[in-house]
N, CA, C and O atoms as CSV, one atom per row, in Angstrom:
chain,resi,resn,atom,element,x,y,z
A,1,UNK,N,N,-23.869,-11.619,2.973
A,1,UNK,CA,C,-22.477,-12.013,2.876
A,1,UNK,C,C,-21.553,-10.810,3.075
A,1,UNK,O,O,-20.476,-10.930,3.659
A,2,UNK,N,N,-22.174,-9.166,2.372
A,2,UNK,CA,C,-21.136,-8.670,2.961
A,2,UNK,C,C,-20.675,-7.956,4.232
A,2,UNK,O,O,-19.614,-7.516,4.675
A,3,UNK,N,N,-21.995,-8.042,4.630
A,3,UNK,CA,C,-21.983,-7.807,6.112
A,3,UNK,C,C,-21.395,-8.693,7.164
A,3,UNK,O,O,-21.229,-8.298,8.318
A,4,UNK,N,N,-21.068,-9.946,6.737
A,4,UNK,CA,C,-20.036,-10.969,7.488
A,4,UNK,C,C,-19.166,-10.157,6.899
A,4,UNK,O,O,-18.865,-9.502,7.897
A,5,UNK,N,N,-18.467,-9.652,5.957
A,5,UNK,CA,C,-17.154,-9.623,5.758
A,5,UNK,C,C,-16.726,-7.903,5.953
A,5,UNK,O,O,-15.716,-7.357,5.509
A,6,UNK,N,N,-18.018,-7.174,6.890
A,6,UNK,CA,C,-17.596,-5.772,7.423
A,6,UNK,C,C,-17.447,-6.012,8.447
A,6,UNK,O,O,-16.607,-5.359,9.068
A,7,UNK,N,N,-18.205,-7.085,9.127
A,7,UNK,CA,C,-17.898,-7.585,11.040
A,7,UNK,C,C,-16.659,-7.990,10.674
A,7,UNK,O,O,-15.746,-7.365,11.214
A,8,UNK,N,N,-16.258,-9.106,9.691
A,8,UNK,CA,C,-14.860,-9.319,10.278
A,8,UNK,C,C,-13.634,-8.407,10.000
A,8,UNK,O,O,-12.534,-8.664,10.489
A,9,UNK,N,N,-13.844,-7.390,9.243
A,9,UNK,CA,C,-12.815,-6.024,8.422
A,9,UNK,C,C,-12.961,-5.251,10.260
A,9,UNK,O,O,-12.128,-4.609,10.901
A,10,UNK,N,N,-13.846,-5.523,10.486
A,10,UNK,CA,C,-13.535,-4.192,11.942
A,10,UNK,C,C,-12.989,-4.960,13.038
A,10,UNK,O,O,-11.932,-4.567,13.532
A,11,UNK,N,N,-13.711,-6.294,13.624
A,11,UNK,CA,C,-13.236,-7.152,14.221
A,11,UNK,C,C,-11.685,-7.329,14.432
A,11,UNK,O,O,-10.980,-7.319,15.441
A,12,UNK,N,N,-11.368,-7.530,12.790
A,12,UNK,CA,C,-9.650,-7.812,12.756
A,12,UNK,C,C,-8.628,-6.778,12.746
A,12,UNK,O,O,-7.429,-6.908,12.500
A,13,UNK,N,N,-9.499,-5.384,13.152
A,13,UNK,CA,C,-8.633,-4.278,12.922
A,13,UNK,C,C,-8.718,-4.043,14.375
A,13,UNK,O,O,-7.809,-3.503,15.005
A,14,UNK,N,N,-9.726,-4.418,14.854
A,14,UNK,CA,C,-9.671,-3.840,16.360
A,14,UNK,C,C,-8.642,-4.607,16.805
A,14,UNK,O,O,-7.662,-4.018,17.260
A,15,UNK,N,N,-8.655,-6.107,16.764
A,15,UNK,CA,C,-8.090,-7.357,17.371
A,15,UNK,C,C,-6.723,-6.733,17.295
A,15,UNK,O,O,-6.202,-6.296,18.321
A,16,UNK,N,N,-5.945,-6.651,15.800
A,16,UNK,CA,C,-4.581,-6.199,15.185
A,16,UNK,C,C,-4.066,-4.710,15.769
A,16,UNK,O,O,-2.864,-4.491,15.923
A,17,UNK,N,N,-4.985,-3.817,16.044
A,17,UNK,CA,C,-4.392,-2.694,16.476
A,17,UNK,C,C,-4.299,-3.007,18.318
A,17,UNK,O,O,-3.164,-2.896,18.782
A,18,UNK,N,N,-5.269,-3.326,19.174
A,18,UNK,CA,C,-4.447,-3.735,20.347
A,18,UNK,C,C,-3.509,-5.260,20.387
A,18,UNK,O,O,-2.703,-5.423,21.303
A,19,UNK,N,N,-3.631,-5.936,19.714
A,19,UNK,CA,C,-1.923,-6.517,19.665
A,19,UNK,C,C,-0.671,-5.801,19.151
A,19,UNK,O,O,0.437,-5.943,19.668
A,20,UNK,N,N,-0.977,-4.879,17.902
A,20,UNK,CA,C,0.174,-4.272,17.971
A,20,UNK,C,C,0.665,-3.037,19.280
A,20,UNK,O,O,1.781,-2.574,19.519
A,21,UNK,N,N,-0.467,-2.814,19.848
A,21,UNK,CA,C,-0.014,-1.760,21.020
A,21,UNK,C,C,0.463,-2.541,21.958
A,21,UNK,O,O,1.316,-1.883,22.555
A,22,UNK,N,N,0.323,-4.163,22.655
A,22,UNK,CA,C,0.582,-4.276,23.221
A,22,UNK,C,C,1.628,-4.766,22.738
A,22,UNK,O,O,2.574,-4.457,23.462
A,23,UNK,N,N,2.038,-5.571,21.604
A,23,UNK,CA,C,3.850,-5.994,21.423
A,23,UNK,C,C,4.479,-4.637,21.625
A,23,UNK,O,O,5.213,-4.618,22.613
A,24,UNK,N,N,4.372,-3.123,20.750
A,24,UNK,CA,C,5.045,-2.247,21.099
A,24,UNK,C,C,5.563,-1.960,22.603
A,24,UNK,O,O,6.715,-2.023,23.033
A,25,UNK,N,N,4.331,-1.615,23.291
A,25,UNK,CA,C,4.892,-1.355,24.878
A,25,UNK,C,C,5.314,-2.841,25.471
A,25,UNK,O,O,5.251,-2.860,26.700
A,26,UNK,N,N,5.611,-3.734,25.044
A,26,UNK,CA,C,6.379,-4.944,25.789
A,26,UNK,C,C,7.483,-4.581,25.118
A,26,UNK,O,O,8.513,-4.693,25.782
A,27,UNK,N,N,7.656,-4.042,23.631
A,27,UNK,CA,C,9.087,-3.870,22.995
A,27,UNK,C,C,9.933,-2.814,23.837
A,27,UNK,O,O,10.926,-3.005,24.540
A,28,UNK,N,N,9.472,-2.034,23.648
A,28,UNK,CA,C,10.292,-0.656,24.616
A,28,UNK,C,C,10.656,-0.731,26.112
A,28,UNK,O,O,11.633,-0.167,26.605
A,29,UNK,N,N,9.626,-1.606,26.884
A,29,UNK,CA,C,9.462,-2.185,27.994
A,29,UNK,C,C,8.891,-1.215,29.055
A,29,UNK,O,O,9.386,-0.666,30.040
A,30,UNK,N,N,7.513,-1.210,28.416
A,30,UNK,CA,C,6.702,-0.417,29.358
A,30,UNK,C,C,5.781,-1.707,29.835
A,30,UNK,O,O,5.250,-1.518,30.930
A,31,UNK,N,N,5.553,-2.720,29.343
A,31,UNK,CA,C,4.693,-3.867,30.110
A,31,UNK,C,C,5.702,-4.701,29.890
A,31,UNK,O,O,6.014,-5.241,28.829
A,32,UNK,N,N,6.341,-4.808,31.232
A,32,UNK,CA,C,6.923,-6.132,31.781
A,32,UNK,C,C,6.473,-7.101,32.369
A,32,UNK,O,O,5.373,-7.005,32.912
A,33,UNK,N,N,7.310,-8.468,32.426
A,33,UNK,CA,C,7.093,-9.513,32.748
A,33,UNK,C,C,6.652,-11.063,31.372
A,33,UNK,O,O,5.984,-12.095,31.447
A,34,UNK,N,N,7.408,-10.451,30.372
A,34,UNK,CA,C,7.558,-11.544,29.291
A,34,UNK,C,C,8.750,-11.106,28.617
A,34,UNK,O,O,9.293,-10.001,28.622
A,35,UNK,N,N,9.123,-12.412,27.910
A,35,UNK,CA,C,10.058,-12.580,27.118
A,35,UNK,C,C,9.908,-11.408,26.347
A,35,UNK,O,O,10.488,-10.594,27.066
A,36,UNK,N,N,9.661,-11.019,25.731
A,36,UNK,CA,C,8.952,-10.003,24.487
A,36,UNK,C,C,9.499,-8.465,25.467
A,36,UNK,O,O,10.089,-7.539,24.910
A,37,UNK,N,N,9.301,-8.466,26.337
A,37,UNK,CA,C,9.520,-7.190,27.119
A,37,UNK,C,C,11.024,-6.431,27.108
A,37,UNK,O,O,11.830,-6.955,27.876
A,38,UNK,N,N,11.439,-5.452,26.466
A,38,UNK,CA,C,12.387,-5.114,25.950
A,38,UNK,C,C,13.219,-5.359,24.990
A,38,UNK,O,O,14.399,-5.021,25.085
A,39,UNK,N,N,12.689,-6.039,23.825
A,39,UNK,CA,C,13.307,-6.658,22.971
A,39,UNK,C,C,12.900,-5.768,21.714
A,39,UNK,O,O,11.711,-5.772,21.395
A,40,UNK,N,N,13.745,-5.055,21.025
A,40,UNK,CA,C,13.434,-4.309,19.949
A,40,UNK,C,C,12.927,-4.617,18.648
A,40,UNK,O,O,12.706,-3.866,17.697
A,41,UNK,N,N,12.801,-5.677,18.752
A,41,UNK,CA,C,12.319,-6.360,17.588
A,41,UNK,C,C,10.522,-6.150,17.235
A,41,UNK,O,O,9.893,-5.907,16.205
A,42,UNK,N,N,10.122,-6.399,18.748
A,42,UNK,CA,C,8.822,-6.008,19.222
A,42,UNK,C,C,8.395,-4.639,18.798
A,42,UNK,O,O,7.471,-4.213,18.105
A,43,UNK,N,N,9.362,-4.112,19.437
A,43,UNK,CA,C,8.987,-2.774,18.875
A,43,UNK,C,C,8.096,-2.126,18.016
A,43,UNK,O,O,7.064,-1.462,18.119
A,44,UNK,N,N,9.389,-2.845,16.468
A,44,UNK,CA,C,9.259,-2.317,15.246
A,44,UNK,C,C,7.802,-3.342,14.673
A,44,UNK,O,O,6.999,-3.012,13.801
A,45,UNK,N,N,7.807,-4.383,15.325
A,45,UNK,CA,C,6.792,-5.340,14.670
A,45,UNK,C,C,5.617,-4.809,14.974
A,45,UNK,O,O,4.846,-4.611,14.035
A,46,UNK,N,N,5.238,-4.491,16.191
A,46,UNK,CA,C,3.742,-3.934,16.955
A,46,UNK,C,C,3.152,-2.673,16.251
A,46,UNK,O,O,1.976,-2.612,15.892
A,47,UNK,N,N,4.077,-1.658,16.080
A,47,UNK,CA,C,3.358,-0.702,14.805
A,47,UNK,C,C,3.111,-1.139,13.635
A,47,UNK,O,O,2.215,-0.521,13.060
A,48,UNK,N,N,3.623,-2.058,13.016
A,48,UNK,CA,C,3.393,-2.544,11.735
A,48,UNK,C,C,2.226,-3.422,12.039
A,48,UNK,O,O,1.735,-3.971,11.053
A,49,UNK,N,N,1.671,-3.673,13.216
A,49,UNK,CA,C,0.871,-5.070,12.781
A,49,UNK,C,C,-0.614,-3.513,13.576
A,49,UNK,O,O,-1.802,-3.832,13.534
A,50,UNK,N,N,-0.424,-2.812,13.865
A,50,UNK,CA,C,-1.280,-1.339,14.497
A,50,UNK,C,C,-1.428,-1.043,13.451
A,50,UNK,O,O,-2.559,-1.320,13.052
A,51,UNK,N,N,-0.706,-0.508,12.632
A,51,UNK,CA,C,-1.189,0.213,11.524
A,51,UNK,C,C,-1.832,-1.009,10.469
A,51,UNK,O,O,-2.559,-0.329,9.745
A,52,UNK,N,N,-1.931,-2.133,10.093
A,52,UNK,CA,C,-2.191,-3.214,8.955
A,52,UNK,C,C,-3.764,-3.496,10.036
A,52,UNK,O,O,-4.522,-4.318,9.520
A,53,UNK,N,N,-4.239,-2.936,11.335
A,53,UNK,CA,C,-5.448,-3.062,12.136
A,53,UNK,C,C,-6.083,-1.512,11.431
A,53,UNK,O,O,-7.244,-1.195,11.170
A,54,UNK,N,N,-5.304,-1.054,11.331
A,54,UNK,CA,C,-5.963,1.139,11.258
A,54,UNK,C,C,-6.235,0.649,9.253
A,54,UNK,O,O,-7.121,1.138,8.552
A,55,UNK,N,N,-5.581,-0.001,8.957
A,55,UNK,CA,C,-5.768,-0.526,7.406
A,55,UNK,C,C,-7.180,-0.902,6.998
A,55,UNK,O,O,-7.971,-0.585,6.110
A,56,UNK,N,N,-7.146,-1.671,7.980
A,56,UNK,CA,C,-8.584,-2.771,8.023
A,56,UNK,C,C,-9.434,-1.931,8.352
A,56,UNK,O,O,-10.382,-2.065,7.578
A,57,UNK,N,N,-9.639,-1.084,9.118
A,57,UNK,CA,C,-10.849,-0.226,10.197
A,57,UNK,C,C,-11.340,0.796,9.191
A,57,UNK,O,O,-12.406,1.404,9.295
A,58,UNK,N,N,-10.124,0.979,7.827
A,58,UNK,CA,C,-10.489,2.552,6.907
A,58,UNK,C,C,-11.410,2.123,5.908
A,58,UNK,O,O,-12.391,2.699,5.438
A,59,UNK,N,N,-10.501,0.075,5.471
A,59,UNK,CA,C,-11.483,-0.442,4.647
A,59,UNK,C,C,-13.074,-0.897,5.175
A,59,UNK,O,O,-13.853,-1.016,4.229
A,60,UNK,N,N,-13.529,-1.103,6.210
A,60,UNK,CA,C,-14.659,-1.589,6.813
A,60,UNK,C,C,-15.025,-0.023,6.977
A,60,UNK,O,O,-16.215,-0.122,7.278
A,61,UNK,N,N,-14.805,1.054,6.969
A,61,UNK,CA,C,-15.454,2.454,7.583
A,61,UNK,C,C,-16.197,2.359,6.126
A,61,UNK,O,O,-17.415,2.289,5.960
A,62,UNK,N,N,-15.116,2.373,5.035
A,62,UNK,CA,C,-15.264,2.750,3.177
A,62,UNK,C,C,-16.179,2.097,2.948
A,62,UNK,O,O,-17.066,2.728,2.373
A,63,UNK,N,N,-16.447,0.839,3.178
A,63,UNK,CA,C,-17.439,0.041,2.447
A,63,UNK,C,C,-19.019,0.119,3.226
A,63,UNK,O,O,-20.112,-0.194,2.753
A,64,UNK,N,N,-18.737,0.567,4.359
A,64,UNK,CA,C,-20.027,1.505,5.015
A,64,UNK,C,C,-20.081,2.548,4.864
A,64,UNK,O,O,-20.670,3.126,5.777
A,65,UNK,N,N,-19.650,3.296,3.920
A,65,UNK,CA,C,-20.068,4.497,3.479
A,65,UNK,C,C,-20.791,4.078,2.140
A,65,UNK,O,O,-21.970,4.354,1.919
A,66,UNK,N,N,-20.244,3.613,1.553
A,66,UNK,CA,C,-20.178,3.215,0.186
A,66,UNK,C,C,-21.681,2.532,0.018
A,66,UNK,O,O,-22.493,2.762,-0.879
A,67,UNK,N,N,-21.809,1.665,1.091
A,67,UNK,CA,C,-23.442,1.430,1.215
A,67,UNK,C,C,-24.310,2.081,1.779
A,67,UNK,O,O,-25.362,1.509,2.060
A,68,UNK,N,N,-24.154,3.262,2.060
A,68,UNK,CA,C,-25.558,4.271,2.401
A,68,UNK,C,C,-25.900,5.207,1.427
A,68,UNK,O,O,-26.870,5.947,1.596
């Protein structure tokens, strides 16, 4: 059981840190061609949802340490 719940701690950090990179560069408007693309809102949201992925990746690293 807790090895389902270290696949999904890394899984959802990987998933969360490239969505937040990609809302960021649609926020600033380095990837155009969507709504989302220059809109500052994006911006500020895409690091917050990058870093709450780098969150997840420290807790799934910890709890594989923690078991060796």
């Amino acid at each position: 059981m807790k090895t389902n719940r270290a696949v999904l701690l890394l899984i959802g950090g990987i998933l969360l840190i490239a969505v937040g990179l990609v809302w960021t560069l649609q926020g600033v408007g380095i990837l155009a061609g969507s709504v989302m693309s220059g809109a500052t809102m994006w911006a500020v949201i895409g690091p917050i949802v990058a870093l709450i992925g780098i969150y997840l990746i420290v807790r799934w690293w910890r709890s594989r340490s923690r078991a060796a």
